[in-house]
VOPAGU-2260 file (C-alpha; in pm, 1 decimal, decimal comma):
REM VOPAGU-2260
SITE   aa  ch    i         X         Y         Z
SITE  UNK   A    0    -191,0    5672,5    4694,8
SITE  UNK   A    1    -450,7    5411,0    4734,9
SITE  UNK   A    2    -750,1    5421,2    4473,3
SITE  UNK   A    3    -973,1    5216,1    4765,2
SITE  UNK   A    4   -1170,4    5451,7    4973,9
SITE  UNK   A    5   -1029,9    5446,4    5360,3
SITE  UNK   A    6   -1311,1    5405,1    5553,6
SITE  UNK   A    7   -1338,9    5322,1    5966,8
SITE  UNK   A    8   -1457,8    5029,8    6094,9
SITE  UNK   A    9   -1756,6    5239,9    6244,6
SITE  UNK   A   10   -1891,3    5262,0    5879,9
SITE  UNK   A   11   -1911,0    4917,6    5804,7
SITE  UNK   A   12   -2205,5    4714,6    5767,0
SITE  UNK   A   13   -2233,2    4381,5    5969,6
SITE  UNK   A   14   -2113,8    4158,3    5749,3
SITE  UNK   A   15   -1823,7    4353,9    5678,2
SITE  UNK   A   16   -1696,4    4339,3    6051,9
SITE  UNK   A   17   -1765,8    3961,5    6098,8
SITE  UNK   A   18   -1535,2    3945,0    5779,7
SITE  UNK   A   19   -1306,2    4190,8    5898,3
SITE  UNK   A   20   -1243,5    4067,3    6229,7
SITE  UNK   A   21   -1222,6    3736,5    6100,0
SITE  UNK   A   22    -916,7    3861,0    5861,9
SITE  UNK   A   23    -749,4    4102,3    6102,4
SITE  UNK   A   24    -770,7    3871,8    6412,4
SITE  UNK   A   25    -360,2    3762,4    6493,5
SITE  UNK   A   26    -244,0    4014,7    6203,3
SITE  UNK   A   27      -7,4    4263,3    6234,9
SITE  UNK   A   28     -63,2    4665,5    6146,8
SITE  UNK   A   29    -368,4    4645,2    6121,2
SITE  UNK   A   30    -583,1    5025,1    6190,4
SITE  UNK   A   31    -940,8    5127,1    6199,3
SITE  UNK   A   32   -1107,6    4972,0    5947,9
SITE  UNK   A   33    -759,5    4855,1    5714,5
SITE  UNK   A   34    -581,2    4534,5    5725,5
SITE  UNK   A   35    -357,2    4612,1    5434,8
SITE  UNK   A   36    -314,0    4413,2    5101,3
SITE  UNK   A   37    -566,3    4269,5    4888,9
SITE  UNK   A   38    -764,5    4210,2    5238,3
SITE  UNK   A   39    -928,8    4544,7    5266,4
SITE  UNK   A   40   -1124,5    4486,7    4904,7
SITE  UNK   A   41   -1265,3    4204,1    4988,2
SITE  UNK   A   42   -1428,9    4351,7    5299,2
SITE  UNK   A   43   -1634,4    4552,6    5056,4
SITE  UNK   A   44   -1801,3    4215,0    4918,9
SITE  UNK   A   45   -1826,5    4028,9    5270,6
SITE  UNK   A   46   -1934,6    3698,8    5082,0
SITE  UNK   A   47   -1686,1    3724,0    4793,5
SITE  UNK   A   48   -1381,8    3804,4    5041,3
SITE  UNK   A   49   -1489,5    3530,6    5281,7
SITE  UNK   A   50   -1482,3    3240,7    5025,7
SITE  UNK   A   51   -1079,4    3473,8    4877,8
SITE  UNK   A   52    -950,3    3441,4    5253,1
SITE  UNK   A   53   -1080,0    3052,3    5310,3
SITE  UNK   A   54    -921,7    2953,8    4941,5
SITE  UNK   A   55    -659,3    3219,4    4998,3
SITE  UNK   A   56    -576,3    3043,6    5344,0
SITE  UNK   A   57    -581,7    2724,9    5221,0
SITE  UNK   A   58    -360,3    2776,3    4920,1
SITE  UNK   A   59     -40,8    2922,1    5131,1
SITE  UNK   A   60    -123,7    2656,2    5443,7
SITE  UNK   A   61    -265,2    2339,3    5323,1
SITE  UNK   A   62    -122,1    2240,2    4991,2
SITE  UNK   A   63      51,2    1886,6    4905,6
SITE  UNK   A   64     327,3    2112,6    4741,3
SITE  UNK   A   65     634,4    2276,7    4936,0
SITE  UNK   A   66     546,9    2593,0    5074,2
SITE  UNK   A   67     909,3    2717,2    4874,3
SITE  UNK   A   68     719,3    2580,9    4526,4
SITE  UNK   A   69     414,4    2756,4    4614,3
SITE  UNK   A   70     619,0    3067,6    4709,8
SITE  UNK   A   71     780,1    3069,1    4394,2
SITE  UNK   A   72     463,6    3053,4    4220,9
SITE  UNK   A   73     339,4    3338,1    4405,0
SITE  UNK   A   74     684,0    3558,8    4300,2
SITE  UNK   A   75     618,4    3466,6    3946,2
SITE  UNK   A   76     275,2    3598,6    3932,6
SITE  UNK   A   77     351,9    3889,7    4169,5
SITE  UNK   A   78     658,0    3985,6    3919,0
SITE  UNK   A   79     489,0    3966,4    3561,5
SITE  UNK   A   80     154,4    4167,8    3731,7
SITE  UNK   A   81     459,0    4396,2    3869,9
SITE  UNK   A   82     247,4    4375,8    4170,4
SITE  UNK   A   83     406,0    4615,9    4440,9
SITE  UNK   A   84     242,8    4467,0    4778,0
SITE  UNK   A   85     229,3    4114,8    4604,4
SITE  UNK   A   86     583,7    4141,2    4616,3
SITE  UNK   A   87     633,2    4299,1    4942,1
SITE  UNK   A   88     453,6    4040,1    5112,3
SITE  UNK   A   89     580,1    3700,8    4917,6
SITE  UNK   A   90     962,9    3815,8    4870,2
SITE  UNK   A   91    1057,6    3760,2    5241,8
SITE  UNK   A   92     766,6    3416,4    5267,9
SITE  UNK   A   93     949,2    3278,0    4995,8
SITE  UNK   A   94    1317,6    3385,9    5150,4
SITE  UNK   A   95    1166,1    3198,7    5451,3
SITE  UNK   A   96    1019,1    2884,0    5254,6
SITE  UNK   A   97    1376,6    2821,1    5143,3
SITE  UNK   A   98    1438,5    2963,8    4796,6
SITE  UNK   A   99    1738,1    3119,9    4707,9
SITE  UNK   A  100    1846,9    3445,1    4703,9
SITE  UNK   A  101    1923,3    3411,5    4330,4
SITE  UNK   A  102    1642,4    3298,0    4226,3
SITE  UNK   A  103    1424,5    3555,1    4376,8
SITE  UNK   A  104    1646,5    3792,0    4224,7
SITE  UNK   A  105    1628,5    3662,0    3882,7
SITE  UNK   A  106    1228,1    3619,1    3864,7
SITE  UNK   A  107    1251,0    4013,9    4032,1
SITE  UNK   A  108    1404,5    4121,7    3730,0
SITE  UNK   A  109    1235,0    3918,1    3481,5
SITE  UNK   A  110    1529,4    3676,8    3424,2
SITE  UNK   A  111    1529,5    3343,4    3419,1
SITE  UNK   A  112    1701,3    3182,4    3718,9
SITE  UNK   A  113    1992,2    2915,7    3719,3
SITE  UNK   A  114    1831,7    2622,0    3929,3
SITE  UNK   A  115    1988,6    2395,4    4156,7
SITE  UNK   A  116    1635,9    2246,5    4250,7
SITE  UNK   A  117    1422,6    2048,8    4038,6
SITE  UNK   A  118    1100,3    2168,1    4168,4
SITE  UNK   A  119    1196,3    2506,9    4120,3
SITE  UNK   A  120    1310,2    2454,9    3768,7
SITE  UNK   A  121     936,4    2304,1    3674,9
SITE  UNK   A  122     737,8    2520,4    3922,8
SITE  UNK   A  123     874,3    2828,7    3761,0
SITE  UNK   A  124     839,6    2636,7    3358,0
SITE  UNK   A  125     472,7    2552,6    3431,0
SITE  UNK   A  126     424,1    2924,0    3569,8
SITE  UNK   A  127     674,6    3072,3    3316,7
SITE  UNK   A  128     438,2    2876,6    3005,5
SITE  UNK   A  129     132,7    2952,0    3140,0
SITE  UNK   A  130     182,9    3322,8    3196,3
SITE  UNK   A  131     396,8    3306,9    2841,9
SITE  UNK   A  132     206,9    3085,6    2610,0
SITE  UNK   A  133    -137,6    3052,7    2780,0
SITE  UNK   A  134     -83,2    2662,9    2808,9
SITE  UNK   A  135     193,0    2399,1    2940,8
SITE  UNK   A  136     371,5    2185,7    2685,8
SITE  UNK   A  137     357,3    1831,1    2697,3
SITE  UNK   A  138     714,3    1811,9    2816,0
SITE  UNK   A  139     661,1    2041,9    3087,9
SITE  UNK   A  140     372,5    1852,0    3237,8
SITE  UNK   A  141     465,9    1521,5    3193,8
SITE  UNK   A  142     804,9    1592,8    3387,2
SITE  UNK   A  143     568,3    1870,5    3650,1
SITE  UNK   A  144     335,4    1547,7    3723,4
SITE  UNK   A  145     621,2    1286,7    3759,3
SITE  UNK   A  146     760,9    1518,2    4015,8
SITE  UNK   A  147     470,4    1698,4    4211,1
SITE  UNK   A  148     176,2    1436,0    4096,0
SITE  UNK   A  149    -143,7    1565,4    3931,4
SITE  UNK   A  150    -281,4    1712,0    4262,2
SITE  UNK   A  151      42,7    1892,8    4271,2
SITE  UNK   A  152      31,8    2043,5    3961,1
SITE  UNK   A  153    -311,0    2114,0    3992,1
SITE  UNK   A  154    -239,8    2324,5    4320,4
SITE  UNK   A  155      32,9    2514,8    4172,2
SITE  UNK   A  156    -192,2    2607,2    3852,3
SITE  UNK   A  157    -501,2    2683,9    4092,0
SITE  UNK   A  158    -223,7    2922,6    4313,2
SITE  UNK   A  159    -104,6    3092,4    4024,6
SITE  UNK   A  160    -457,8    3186,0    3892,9
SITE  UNK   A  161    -545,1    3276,9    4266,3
SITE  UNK   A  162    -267,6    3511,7    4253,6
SITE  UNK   A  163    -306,8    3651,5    3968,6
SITE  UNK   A  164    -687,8    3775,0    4073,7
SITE  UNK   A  165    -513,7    3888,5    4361,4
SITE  UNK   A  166    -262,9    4134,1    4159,0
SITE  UNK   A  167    -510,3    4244,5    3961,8
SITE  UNK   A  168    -666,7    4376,2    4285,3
SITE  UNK   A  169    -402,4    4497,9    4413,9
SITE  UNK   A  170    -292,2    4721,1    4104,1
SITE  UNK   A  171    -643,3    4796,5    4011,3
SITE  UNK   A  172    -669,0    4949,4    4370,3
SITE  UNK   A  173    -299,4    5082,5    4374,1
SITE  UNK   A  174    -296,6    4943,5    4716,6
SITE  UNK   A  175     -29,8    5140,1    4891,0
SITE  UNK   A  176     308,5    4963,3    5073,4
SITE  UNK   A  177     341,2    5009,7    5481,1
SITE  UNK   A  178     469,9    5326,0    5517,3
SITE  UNK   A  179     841,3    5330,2    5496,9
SITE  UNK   A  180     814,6    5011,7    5258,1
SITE  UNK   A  181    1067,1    5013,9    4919,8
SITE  UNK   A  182     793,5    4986,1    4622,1
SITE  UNK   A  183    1046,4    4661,2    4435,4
SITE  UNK   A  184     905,6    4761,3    4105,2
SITE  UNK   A  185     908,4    5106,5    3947,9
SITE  UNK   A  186     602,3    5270,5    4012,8
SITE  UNK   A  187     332,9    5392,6    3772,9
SITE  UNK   A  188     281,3    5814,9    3822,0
Protein backbone atom coordinates (compact mmCIF):
# COMPACT_ATOMS: atom_id res chain seq x y z
CA UNK A 1 0.00 0.00 0.00
CA UNK A 2 1.05 3.42 -0.98
CA UNK A 3 3.02 5.49 1.78
CA UNK A 4 1.70 8.92 -0.27
CA UNK A 5 -1.44 10.25 1.22
CA UNK A 6 -4.53 9.86 -1.47
CA UNK A 7 -6.00 12.96 -1.55
CA UNK A 8 -8.94 14.43 -4.20
CA UNK A 9 -8.38 16.90 -6.49
CA UNK A 10 -10.92 19.11 -4.43
CA UNK A 11 -8.10 19.43 -1.76
CA UNK A 12 -5.54 20.76 -3.80
CA UNK A 13 -4.19 24.10 -3.79
CA UNK A 14 -3.98 26.06 -7.16
CA UNK A 15 -0.85 25.36 -8.16
CA UNK A 16 -1.26 21.85 -7.63
CA UNK A 17 -4.20 21.58 -10.25
CA UNK A 18 -2.47 23.75 -12.95
CA UNK A 19 0.34 21.04 -12.41
CA UNK A 20 -1.94 18.31 -12.24
CA UNK A 21 -3.94 18.94 -15.16
CA UNK A 22 -0.99 19.73 -16.98
CA UNK A 23 0.38 15.99 -16.17
CA UNK A 24 -2.90 14.09 -16.40
CA UNK A 25 -4.15 15.84 -19.61
CA UNK A 26 -4.03 12.75 -22.64
CA UNK A 27 -3.03 10.11 -19.78
CA UNK A 28 -4.60 7.10 -19.17
CA UNK A 29 -6.18 5.88 -15.53
CA UNK A 30 -5.98 8.64 -14.20
CA UNK A 31 -8.79 9.27 -10.85
CA UNK A 32 -9.58 12.11 -8.59
CA UNK A 33 -6.70 13.65 -7.67
CA UNK A 34 -3.98 10.46 -8.82
CA UNK A 35 -2.18 10.11 -12.00
CA UNK A 36 -0.14 7.16 -10.89
CA UNK A 37 3.75 6.80 -10.79
CA UNK A 38 6.21 9.15 -9.61
CA UNK A 39 3.59 11.92 -11.01
CA UNK A 40 1.40 12.18 -8.00
CA UNK A 41 4.63 13.37 -5.67
CA UNK A 42 5.49 15.89 -7.55
CA UNK A 43 2.02 17.48 -7.39
CA UNK A 44 2.80 18.03 -3.75
CA UNK A 45 5.78 20.51 -4.76
CA UNK A 46 3.93 22.22 -7.85
CA UNK A 47 7.31 24.04 -8.80
CA UNK A 48 9.64 21.08 -8.19
CA UNK A 49 7.27 18.58 -10.23
CA UNK A 50 6.80 21.12 -13.02
CA UNK A 51 10.55 21.60 -13.83
CA UNK A 52 10.61 16.77 -13.12
CA UNK A 53 7.76 16.55 -15.89
CA UNK A 54 9.44 19.33 -18.46
CA UNK A 55 13.10 17.47 -17.93
CA UNK A 56 11.23 14.23 -17.44
CA UNK A 57 9.42 14.91 -20.91
CA UNK A 58 12.24 15.91 -22.56
CA UNK A 59 14.51 13.06 -21.58
CA UNK A 60 12.07 10.10 -23.02
CA UNK A 61 10.98 12.54 -26.24
CA UNK A 62 13.71 14.76 -27.30
CA UNK A 63 17.06 13.12 -26.91
CA UNK A 64 19.84 12.73 -29.80
CA UNK A 65 20.02 9.03 -28.50
CA UNK A 66 17.61 6.07 -29.67
CA UNK A 67 14.64 5.95 -27.70
CA UNK A 68 15.73 1.79 -27.33
CA UNK A 69 19.29 3.25 -25.67
CA UNK A 70 17.45 5.51 -23.51
CA UNK A 71 14.98 2.70 -22.64
CA UNK A 72 17.63 0.55 -21.68
CA UNK A 73 19.02 3.07 -19.50
CA UNK A 74 15.84 3.51 -17.84
CA UNK A 75 15.59 -0.66 -17.19
CA UNK A 76 18.99 -0.50 -15.72
CA UNK A 77 18.22 2.05 -13.18
CA UNK A 78 14.65 0.77 -12.63
CA UNK A 79 16.29 -2.89 -11.96
CA UNK A 80 19.27 -2.08 -9.49
CA UNK A 81 16.60 0.53 -7.44
CA UNK A 82 14.29 -2.78 -7.84
CA UNK A 83 11.84 -0.14 -8.63
CA UNK A 84 8.32 -1.89 -9.00
CA UNK A 85 6.33 0.89 -11.14
CA UNK A 86 9.75 1.97 -12.74
CA UNK A 87 9.64 -1.29 -14.16
CA UNK A 88 6.09 -1.62 -14.93
CA UNK A 89 6.08 1.35 -16.93
CA UNK A 90 9.66 1.09 -18.94
CA UNK A 91 9.55 -2.89 -19.53
CA UNK A 92 6.85 -2.72 -22.30
CA UNK A 93 8.47 1.26 -23.67
CA UNK A 94 11.56 -0.44 -24.05
CA UNK A 95 9.83 -3.83 -25.69
CA UNK A 96 8.35 -1.09 -27.97
CA UNK A 97 11.70 1.00 -28.59
CA UNK A 98 13.11 -2.22 -30.03
CA UNK A 99 15.18 -4.08 -27.44
CA UNK A 100 15.14 -7.56 -27.15
CA UNK A 101 13.38 -9.78 -25.23
CA UNK A 102 16.67 -11.16 -23.85
CA UNK A 103 18.06 -8.43 -22.91
CA UNK A 104 15.27 -7.13 -20.86
CA UNK A 105 15.27 -10.36 -19.31
CA UNK A 106 18.81 -10.45 -18.39
CA UNK A 107 19.04 -6.73 -16.85
CA UNK A 108 15.44 -8.08 -14.95
CA UNK A 109 17.37 -10.53 -13.25
CA UNK A 110 20.50 -8.77 -12.69
CA UNK A 111 22.46 -10.62 -15.44
CA UNK A 112 24.39 -9.36 -17.85
CA UNK A 113 22.91 -9.63 -21.35
CA UNK A 114 24.54 -11.23 -24.57
CA UNK A 115 24.41 -8.21 -27.11
CA UNK A 116 23.89 -8.25 -30.65
CA UNK A 117 23.82 -4.31 -30.68
CA UNK A 118 26.60 -2.11 -30.08
CA UNK A 119 24.73 0.62 -28.47
CA UNK A 120 23.24 -1.64 -26.17
CA UNK A 121 26.47 -3.24 -25.20
CA UNK A 122 27.95 0.49 -24.17
CA UNK A 123 24.60 1.99 -23.03
CA UNK A 124 24.24 -0.77 -20.52
CA UNK A 125 28.63 -0.61 -19.66
CA UNK A 126 28.36 3.17 -19.05
CA UNK A 127 25.09 2.49 -16.85
CA UNK A 128 26.43 -0.88 -15.54
CA UNK A 129 30.01 1.31 -14.30
CA UNK A 130 28.35 4.06 -13.12
CA UNK A 131 25.80 2.32 -10.93
CA UNK A 132 28.90 -0.32 -10.12
CA UNK A 133 31.98 1.72 -9.69
CA UNK A 134 30.63 5.31 -9.31
CA UNK A 135 32.63 6.38 -12.54
CA UNK A 136 33.15 5.19 -16.37
CA UNK A 137 36.53 3.84 -17.37
CA UNK A 138 38.44 5.35 -19.96
CA UNK A 139 37.72 2.48 -22.29
CA UNK A 140 34.15 2.67 -21.80
CA UNK A 141 33.88 6.32 -22.71
CA UNK A 142 36.16 6.64 -25.30
CA UNK A 143 34.30 3.75 -27.28
CA UNK A 144 30.46 5.39 -25.60
CA UNK A 145 31.60 8.88 -27.32
CA UNK A 146 32.90 7.39 -30.66
CA UNK A 147 29.53 5.81 -30.93
CA UNK A 148 26.79 8.16 -29.37
CA UNK A 149 29.10 11.55 -29.39
CA UNK A 150 29.60 13.57 -26.18
CA UNK A 151 25.99 14.97 -26.24
CA UNK A 152 25.02 11.39 -26.39
CA UNK A 153 26.71 10.23 -23.61
CA UNK A 154 25.92 13.11 -21.76
CA UNK A 155 22.05 12.39 -22.26
CA UNK A 156 22.30 8.89 -21.29
CA UNK A 157 24.32 9.86 -17.95
CA UNK A 158 21.79 12.86 -17.29
CA UNK A 159 18.72 9.95 -17.93
CA UNK A 160 20.18 7.60 -15.69
CA UNK A 161 20.59 10.12 -12.77
CA UNK A 162 16.97 11.38 -13.68
CA UNK A 163 15.86 7.96 -13.12
CA UNK A 164 17.39 7.16 -10.43
CA UNK A 165 15.67 10.34 -8.41
CA UNK A 166 12.73 8.97 -9.86
CA UNK A 167 13.10 5.34 -8.10
CA UNK A 168 14.00 6.71 -5.18
CA UNK A 169 10.53 8.32 -5.23
CA UNK A 170 8.89 5.76 -6.17
CA UNK A 171 10.22 3.24 -3.40
CA UNK A 172 10.41 5.90 -0.83
CA UNK A 173 6.58 6.34 -1.48
CA UNK A 174 5.94 2.52 -2.15
CA UNK A 175 3.91 3.78 -4.97
CA UNK A 176 1.47 1.01 -5.62
CA UNK A 177 1.11 -0.95 -9.35
CA UNK A 178 -2.49 -0.53 -11.29
CA UNK A 179 -4.54 -2.81 -9.74
CA UNK A 180 -4.24 -6.20 -11.23
CA UNK A 181 -0.48 -5.27 -12.18
CA UNK A 182 2.39 -8.29 -11.50
CA UNK A 183 4.89 -6.38 -8.94
CA UNK A 184 8.37 -7.82 -11.44
CA UNK A 185 10.46 -7.66 -8.36
CA UNK A 186 9.79 -9.35 -5.03
CA UNK A 187 8.21 -7.09 -2.83
CA UNK A 188 9.38 -5.66 0.50
CA UNK A 189 6.56 -6.70 3.55
Amino acid sequence: MSRLTRRSYADFSDEEKVLFDKIAKGRQGVTDGHIGGPFDIWVLSPEMGDRLNGLGGMFRFRTAVDRRYIELAILMIGADWQAQFEWYAHEPMARQAGLPDNVIASIKAGQMPAFDDTGDRLTYAVCHELLTQRQVSAATFAAAVEFFGERGVAEIINVAGFYTMVCMSLNTFEVDLPAGAEYPFPRNQ
